[in-house]
N, CA, C and O atoms as a CHARMM CRD file, in Angstrom:
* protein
*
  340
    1    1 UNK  N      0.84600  -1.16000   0.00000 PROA 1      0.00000
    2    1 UNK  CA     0.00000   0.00000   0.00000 PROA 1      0.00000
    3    1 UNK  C      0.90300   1.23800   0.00000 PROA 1      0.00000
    4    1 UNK  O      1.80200   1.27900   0.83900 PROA 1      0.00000
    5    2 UNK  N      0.75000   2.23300  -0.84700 PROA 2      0.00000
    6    2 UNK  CA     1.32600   3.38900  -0.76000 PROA 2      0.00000
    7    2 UNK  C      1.11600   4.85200  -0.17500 PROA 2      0.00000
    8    2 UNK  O      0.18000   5.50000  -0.64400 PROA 2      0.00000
    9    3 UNK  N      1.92300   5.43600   0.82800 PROA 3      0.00000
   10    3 UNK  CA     1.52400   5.79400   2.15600 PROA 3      0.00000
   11    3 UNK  C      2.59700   7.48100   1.63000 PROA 3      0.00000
   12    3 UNK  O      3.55400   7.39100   0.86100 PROA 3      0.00000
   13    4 UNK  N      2.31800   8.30400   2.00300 PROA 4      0.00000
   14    4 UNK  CA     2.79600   9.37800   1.96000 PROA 4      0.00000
   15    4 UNK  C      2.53800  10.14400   3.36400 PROA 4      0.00000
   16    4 UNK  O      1.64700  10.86700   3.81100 PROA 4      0.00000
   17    5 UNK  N      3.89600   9.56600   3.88200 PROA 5      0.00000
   18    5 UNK  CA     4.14600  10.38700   5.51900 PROA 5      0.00000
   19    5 UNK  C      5.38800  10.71100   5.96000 PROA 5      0.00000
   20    5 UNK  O      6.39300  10.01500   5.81500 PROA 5      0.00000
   21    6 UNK  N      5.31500  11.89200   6.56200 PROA 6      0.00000
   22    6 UNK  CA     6.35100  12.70500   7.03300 PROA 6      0.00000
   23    6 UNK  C      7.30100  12.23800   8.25300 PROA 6      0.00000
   24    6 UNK  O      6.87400  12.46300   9.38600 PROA 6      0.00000
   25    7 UNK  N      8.49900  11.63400   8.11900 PROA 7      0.00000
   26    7 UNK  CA     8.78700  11.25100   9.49600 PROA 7      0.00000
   27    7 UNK  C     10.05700  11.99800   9.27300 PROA 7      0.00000
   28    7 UNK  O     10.50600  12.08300   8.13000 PROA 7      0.00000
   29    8 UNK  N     10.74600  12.61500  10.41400 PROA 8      0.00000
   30    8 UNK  CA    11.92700  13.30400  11.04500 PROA 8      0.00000
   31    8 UNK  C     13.10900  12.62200  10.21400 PROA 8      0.00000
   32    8 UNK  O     13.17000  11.39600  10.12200 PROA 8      0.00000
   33    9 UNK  N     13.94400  13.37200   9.67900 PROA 9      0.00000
   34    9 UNK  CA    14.90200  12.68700   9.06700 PROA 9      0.00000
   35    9 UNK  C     15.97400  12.20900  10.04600 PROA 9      0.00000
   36    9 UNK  O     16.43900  11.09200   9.81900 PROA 9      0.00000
   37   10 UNK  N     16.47000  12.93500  11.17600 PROA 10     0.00000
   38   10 UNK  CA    16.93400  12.19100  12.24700 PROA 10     0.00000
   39   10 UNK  C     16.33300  10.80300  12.62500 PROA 10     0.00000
   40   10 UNK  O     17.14600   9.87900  12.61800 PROA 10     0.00000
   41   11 UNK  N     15.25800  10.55100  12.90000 PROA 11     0.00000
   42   11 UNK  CA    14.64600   9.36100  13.23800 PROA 11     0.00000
   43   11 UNK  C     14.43200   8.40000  12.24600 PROA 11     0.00000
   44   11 UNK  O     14.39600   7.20100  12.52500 PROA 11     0.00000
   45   12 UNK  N     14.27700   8.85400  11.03700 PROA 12     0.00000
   46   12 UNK  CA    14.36400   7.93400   9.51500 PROA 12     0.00000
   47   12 UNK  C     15.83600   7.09100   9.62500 PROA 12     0.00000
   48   12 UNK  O     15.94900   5.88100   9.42600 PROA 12     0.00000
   49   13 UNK  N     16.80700   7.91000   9.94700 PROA 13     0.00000
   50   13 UNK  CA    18.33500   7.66400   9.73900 PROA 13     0.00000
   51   13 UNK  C     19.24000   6.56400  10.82000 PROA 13     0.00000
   52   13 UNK  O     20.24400   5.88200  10.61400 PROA 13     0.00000
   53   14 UNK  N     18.26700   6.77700  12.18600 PROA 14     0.00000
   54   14 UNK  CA    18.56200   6.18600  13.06000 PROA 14     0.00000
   55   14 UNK  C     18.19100   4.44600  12.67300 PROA 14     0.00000
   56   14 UNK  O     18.87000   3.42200  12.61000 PROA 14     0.00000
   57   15 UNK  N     16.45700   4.84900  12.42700 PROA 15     0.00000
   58   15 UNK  CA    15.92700   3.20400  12.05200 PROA 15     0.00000
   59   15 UNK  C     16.98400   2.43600  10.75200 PROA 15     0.00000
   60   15 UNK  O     17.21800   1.25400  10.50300 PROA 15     0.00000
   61   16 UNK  N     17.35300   3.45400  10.24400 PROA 16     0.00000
   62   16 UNK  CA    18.28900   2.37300   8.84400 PROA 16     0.00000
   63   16 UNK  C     19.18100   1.83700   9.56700 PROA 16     0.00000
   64   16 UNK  O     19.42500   0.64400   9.38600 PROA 16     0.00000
   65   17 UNK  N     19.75500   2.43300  10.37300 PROA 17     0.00000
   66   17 UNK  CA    21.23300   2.43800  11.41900 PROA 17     0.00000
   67   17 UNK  C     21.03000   0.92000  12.20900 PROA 17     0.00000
   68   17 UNK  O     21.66200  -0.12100  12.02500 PROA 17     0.00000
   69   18 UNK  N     19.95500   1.19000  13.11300 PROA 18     0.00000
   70   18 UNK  CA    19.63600   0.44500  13.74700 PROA 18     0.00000
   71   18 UNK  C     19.11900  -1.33700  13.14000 PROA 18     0.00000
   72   18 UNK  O     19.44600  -2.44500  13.56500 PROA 18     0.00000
   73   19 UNK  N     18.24000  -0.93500  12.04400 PROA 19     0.00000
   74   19 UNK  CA    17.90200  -2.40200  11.75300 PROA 19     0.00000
   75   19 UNK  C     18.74500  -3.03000  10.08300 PROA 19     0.00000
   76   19 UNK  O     18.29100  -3.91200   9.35400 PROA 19     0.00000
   77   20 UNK  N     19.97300  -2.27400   9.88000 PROA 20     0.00000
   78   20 UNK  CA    20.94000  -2.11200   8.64300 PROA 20     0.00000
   79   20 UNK  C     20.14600  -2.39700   7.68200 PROA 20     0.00000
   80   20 UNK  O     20.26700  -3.51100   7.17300 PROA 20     0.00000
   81   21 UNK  N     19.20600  -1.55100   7.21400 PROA 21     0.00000
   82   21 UNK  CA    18.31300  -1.35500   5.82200 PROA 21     0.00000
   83   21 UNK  C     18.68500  -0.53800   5.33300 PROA 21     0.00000
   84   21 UNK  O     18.83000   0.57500   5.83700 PROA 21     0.00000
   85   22 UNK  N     19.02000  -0.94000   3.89900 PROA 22     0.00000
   86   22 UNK  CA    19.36600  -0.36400   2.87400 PROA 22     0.00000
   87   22 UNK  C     18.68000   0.37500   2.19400 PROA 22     0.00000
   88   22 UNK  O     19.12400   0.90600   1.17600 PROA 22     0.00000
   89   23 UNK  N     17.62700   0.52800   2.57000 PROA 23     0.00000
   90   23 UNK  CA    16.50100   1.63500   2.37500 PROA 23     0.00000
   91   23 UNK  C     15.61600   2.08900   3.15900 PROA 23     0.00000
   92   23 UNK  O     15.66800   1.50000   4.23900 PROA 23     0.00000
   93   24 UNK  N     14.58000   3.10800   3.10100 PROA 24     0.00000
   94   24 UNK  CA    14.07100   4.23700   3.63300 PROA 24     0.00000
   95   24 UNK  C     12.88600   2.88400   3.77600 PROA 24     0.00000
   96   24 UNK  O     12.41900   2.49200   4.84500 PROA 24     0.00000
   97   25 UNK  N     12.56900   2.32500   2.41900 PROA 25     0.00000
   98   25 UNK  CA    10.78000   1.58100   3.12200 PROA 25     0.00000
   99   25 UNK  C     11.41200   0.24900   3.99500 PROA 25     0.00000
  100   25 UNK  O     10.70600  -0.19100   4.90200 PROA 25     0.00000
  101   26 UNK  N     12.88600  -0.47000   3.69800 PROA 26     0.00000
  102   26 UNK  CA    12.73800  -1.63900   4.33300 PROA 26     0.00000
  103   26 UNK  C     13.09400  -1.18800   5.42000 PROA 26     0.00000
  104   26 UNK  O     13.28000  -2.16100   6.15100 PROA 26     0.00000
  105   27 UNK  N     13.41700   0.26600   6.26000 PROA 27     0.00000
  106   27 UNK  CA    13.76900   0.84000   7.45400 PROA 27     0.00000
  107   27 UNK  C     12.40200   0.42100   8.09600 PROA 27     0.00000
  108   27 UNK  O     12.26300  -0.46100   8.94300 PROA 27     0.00000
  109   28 UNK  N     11.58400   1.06800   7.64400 PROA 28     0.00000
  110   28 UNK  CA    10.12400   1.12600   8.17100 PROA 28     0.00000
  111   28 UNK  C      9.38100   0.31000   8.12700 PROA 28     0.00000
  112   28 UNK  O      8.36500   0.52700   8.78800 PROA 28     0.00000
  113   29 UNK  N      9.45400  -1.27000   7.23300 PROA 29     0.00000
  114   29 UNK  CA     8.58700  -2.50700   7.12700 PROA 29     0.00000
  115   29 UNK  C      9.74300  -2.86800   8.71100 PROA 29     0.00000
  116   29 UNK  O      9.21600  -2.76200   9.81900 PROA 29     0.00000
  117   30 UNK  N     10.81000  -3.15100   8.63900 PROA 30     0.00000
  118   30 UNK  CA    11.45600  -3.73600   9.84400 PROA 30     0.00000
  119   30 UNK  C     11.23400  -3.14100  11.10700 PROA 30     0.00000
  120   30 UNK  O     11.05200  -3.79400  12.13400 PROA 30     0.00000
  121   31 UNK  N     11.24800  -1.69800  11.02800 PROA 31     0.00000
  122   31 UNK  CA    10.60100  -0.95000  12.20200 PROA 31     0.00000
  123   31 UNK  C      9.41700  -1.60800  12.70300 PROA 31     0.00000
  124   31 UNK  O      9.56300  -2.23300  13.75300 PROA 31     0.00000
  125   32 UNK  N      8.10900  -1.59500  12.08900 PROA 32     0.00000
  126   32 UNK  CA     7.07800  -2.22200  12.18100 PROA 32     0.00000
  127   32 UNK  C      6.66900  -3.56500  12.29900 PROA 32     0.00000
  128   32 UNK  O      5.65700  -4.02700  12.82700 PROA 32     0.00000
  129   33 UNK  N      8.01000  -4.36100  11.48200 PROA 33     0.00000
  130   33 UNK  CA     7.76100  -5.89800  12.00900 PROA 33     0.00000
  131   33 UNK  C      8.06400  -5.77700  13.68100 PROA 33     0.00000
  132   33 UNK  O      7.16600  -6.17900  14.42100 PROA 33     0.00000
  133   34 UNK  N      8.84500  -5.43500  14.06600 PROA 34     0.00000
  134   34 UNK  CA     9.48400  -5.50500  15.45700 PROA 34     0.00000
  135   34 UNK  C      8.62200  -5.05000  16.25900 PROA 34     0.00000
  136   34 UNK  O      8.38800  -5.80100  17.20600 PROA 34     0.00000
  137   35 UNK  N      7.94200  -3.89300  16.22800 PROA 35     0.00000
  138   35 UNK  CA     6.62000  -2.94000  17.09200 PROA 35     0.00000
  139   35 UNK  C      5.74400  -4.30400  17.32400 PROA 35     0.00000
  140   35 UNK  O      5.58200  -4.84300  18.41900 PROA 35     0.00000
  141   36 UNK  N      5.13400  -4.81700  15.88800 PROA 36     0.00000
  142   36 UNK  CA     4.41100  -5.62200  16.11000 PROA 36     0.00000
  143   36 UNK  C      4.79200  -6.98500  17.03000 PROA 36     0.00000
  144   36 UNK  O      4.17300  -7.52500  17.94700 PROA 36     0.00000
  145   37 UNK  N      5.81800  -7.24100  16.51800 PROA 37     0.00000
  146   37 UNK  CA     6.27700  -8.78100  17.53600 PROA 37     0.00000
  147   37 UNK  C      6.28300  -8.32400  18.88500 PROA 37     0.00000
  148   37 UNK  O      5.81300  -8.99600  19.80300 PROA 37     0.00000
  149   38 UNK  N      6.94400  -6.89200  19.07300 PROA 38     0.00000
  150   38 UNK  CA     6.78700  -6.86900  20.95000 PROA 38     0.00000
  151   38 UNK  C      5.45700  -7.09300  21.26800 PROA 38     0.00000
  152   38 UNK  O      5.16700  -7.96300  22.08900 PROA 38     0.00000
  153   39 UNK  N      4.32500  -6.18700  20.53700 PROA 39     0.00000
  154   39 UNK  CA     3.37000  -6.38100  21.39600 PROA 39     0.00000
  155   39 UNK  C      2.68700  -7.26400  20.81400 PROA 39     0.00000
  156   39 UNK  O      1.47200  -7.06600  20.84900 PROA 39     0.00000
  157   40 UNK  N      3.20100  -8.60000  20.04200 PROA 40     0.00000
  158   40 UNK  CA     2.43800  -9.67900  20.21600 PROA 40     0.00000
  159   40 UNK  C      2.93200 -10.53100  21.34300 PROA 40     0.00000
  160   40 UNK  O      2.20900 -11.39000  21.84700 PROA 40     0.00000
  161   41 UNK  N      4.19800 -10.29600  21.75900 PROA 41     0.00000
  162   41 UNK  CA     5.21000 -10.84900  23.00800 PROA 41     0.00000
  163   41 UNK  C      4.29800 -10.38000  24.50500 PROA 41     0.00000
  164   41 UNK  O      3.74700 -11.04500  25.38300 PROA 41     0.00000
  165   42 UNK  N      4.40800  -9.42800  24.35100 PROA 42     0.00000
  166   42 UNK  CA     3.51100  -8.62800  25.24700 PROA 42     0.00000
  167   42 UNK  C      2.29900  -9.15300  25.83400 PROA 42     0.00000
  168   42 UNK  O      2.09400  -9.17900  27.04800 PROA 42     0.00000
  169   43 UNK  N      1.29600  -9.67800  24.72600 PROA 43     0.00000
  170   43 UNK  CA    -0.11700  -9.89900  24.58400 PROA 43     0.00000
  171   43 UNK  C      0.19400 -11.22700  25.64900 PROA 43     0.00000
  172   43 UNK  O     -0.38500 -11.59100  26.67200 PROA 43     0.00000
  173   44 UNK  N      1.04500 -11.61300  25.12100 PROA 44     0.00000
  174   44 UNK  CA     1.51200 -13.68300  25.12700 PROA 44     0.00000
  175   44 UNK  C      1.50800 -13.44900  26.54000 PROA 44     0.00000
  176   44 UNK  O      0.70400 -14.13100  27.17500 PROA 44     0.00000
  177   45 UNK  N      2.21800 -12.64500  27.17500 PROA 45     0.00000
  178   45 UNK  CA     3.00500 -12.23900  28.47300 PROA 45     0.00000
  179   45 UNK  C      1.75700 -12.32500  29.71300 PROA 45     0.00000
  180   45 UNK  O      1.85200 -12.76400  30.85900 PROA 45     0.00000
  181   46 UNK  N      0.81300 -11.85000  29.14700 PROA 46     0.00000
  182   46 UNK  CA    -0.56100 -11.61200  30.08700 PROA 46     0.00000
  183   46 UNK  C     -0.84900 -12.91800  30.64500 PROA 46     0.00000
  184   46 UNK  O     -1.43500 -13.04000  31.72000 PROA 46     0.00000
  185   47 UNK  N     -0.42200 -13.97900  29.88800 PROA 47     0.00000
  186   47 UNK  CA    -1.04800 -15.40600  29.90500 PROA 47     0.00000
  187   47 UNK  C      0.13000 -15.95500  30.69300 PROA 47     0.00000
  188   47 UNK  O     -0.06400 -17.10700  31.08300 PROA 47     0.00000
  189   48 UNK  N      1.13200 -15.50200  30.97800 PROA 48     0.00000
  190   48 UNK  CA     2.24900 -16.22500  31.47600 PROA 48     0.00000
  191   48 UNK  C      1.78100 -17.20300  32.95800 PROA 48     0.00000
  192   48 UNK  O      0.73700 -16.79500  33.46800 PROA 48     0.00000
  193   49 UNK  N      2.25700 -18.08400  33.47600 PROA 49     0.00000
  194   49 UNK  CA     1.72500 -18.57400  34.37800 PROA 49     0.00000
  195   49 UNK  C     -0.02400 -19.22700  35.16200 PROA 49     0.00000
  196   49 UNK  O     -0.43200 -19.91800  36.09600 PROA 49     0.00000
  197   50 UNK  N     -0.46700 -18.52500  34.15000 PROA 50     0.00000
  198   50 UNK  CA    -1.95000 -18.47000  33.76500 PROA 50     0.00000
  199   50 UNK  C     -2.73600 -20.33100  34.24000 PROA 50     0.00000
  200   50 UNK  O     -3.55100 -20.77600  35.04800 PROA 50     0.00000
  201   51 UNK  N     -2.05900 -20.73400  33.40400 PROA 51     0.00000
  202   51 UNK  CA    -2.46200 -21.93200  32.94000 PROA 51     0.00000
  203   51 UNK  C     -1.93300 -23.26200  34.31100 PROA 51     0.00000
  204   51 UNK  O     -0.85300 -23.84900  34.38500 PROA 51     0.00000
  205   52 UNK  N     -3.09600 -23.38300  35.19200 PROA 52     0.00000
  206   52 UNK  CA    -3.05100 -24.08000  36.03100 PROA 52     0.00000
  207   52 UNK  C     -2.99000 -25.58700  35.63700 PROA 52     0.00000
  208   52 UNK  O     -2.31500 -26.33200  36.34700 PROA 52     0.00000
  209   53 UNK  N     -3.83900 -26.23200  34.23900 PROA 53     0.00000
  210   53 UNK  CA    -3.82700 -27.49600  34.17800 PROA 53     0.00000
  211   53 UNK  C     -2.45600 -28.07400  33.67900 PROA 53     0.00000
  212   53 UNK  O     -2.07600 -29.22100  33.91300 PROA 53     0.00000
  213   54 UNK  N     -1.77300 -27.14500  32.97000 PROA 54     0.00000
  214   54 UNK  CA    -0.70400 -27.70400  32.23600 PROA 54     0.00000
  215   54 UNK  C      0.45200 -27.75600  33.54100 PROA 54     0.00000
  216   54 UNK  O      0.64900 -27.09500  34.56100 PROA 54     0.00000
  217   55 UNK  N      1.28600 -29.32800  32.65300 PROA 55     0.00000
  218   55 UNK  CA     2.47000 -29.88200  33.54000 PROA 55     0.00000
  219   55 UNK  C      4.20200 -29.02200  33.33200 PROA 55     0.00000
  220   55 UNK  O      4.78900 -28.81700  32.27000 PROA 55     0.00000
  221   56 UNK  N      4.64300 -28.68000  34.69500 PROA 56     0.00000
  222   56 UNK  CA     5.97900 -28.12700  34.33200 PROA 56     0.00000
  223   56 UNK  C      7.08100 -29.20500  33.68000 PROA 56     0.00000
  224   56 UNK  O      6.80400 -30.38700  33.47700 PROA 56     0.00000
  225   57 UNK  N      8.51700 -28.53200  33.35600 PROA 57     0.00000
  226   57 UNK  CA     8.64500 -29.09900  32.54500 PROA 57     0.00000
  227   57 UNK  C      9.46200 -30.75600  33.67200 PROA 57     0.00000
  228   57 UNK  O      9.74400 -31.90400  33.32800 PROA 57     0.00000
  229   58 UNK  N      9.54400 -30.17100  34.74100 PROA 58     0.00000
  230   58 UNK  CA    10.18900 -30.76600  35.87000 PROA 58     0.00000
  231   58 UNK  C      9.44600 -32.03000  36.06100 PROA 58     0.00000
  232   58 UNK  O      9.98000 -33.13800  36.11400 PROA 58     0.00000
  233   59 UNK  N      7.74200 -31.71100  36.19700 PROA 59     0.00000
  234   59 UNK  CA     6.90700 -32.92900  36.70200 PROA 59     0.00000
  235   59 UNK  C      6.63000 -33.86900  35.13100 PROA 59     0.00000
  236   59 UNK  O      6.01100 -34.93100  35.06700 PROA 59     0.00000
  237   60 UNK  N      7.21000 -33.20700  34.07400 PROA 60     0.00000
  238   60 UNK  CA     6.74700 -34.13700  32.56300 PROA 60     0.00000
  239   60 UNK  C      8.21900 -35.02500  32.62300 PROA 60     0.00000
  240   60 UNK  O      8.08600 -36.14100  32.12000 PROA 60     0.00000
  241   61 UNK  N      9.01300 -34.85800  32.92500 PROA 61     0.00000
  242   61 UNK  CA    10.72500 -35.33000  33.19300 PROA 61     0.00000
  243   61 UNK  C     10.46300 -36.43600  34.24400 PROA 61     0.00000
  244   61 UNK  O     10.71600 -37.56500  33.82600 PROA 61     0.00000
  245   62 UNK  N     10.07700 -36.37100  35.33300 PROA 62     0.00000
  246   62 UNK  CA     9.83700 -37.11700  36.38000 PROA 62     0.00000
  247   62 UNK  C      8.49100 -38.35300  36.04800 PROA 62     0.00000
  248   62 UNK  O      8.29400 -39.42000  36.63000 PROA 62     0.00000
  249   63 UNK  N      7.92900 -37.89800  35.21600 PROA 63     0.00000
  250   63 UNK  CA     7.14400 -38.92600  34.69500 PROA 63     0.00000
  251   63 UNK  C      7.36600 -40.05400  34.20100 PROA 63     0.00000
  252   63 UNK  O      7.65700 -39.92600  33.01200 PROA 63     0.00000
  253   64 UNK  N      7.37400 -41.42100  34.63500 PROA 64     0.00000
  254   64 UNK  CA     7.68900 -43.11100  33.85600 PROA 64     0.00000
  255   64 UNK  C      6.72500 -43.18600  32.59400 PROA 64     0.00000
  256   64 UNK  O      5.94300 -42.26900  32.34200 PROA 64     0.00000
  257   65 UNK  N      6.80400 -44.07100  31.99300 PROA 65     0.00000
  258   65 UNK  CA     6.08800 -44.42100  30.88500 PROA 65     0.00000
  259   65 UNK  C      4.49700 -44.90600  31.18500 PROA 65     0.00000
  260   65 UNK  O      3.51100 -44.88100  30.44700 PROA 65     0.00000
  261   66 UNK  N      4.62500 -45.24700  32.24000 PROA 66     0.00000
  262   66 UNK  CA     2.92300 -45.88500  32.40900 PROA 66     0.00000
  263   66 UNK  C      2.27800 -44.77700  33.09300 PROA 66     0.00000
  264   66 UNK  O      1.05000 -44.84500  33.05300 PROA 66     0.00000
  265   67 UNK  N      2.79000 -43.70800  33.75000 PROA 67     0.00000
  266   67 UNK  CA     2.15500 -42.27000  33.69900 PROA 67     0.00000
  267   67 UNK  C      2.39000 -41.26700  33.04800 PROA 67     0.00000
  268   67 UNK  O      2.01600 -40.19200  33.51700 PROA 67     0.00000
  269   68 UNK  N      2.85900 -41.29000  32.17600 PROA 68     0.00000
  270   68 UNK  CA     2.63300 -40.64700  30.90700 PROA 68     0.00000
  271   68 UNK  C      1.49700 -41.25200  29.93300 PROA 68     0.00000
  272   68 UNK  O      0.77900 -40.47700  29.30100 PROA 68     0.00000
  273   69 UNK  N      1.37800 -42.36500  29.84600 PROA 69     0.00000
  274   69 UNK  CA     0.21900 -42.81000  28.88400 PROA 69     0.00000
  275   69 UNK  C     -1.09200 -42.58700  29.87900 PROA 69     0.00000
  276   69 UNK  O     -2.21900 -42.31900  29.46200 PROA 69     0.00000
  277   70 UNK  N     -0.67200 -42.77400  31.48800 PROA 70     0.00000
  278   70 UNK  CA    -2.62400 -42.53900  31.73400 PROA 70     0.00000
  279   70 UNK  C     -2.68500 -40.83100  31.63300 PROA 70     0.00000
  280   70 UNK  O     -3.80100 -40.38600  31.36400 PROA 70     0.00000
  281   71 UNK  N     -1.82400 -40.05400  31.78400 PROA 71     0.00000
  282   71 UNK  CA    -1.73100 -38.83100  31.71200 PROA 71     0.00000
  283   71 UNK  C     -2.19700 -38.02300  30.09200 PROA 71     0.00000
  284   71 UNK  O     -2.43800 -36.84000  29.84900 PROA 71     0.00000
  285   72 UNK  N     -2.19100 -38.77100  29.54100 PROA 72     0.00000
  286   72 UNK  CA    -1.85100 -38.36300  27.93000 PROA 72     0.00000
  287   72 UNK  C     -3.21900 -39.12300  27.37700 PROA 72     0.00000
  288   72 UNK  O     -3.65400 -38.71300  26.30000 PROA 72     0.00000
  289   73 UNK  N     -3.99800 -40.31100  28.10500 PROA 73     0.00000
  290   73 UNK  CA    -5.04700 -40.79300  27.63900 PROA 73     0.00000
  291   73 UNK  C     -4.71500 -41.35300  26.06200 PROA 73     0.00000
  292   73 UNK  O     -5.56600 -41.11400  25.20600 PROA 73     0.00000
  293   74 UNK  N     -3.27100 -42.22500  25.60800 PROA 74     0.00000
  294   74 UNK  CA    -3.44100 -42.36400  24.39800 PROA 74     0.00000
  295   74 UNK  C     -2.51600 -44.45200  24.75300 PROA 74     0.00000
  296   74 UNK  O     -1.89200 -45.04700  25.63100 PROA 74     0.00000
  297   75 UNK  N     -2.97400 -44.64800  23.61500 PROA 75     0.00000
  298   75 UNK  CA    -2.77500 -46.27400  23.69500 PROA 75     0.00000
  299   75 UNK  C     -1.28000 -46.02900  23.27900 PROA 75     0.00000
  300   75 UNK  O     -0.58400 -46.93100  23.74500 PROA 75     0.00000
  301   76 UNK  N     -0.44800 -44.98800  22.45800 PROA 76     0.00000
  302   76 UNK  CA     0.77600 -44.93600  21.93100 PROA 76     0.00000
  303   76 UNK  C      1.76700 -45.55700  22.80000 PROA 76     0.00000
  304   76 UNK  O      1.60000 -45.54900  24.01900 PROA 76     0.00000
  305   77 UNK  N      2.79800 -46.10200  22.25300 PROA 77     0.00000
  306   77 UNK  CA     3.78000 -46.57600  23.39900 PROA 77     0.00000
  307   77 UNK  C      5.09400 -45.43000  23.28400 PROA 77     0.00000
  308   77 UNK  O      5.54300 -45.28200  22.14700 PROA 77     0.00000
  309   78 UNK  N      5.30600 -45.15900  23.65500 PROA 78     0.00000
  310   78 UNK  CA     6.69900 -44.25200  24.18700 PROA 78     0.00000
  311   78 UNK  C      7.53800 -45.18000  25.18500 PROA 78     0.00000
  312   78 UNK  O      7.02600 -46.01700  25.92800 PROA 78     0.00000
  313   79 UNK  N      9.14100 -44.85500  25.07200 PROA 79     0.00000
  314   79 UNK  CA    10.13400 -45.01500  25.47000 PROA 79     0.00000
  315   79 UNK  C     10.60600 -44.25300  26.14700 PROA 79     0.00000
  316   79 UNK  O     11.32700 -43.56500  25.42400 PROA 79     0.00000
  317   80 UNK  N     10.68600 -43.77600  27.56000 PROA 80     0.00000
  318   80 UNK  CA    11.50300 -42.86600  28.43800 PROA 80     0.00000
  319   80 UNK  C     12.44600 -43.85300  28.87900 PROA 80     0.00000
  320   80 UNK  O     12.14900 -45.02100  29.12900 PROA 80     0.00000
  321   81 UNK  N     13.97500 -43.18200  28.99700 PROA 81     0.00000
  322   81 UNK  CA    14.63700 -43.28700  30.28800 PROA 81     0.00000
  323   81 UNK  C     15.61900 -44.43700  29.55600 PROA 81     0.00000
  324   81 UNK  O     16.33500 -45.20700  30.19600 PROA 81     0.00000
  325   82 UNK  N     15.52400 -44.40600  28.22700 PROA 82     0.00000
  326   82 UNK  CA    16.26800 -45.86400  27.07500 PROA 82     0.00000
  327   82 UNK  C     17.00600 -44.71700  26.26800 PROA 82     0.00000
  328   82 UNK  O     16.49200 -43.64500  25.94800 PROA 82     0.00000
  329   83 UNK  N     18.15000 -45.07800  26.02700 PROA 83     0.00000
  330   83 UNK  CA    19.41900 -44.41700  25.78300 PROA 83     0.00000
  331   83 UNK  C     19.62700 -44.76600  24.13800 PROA 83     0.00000
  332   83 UNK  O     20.10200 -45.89800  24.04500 PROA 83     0.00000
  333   84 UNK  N     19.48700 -44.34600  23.24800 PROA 84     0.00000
  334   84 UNK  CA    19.45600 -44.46300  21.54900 PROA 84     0.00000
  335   84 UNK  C     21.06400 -44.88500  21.81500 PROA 84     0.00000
  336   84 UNK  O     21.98400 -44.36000  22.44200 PROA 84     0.00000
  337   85 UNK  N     20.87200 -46.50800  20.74500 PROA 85     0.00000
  338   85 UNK  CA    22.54100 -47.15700  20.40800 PROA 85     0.00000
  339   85 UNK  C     22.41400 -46.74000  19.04100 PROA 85     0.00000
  340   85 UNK  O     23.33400 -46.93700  18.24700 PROA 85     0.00000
C-alpha cells in the first residue's frame, strides 16, 4: 500500500542504522515488524503462568512411561529413560 508520511529525518536515519536497511521503506517494514512482535510478546506475556492445568517441565521429566500414557489418555507406546545405540 502506498503511504505518503512525514517522518523526522533524524529518526528515519537512526531506524536504517539500527535495523541495517538499505533503504528508507525496508527501514520502516522492519521498524514495524518488530513494534508488532513486541506487542504480540507482550499480549503472550498476560497469559504467562496463567495456565493451572498444564504440567511443568520438571513434573513431565519425572514422569515413567505408564504415567505418561494414563496422563496423555493415548494407547501410543513411548520409550523414556532408554538411551538411543
Amino acid at each position: 500500500m502506498k503511504t505518503t508520511v512525514n517522518i523526522p529525518d533524524k529518526m528515519l536515519r537512526d531506524a536504517m542504522r539500527h535495523t541495517k536497511a538499505k533503504t528508507k521503506r525496508e527501514a520502516i517494514v522492519k521498524a514495524l515488524e518488530e513494534m508488532n512482535r513486541r506487542h504480540s510478546q507482550a499480549e503472550l506475556l498476560k497469559y504467562t503462568g496463567k495456565f493451572e492445568s498444564l504440567m511443568t517441565n520438571e513434573e513431565i521429566e519425572a514422569l515413567d512411561e505408564e504415567d505418561w500414557k494414563s496422563w496423555t489418555n493415548t494407547s501410543k507406546t513411548y520409550s523414556f529413560n532408554k538411551k538411543k545405540q
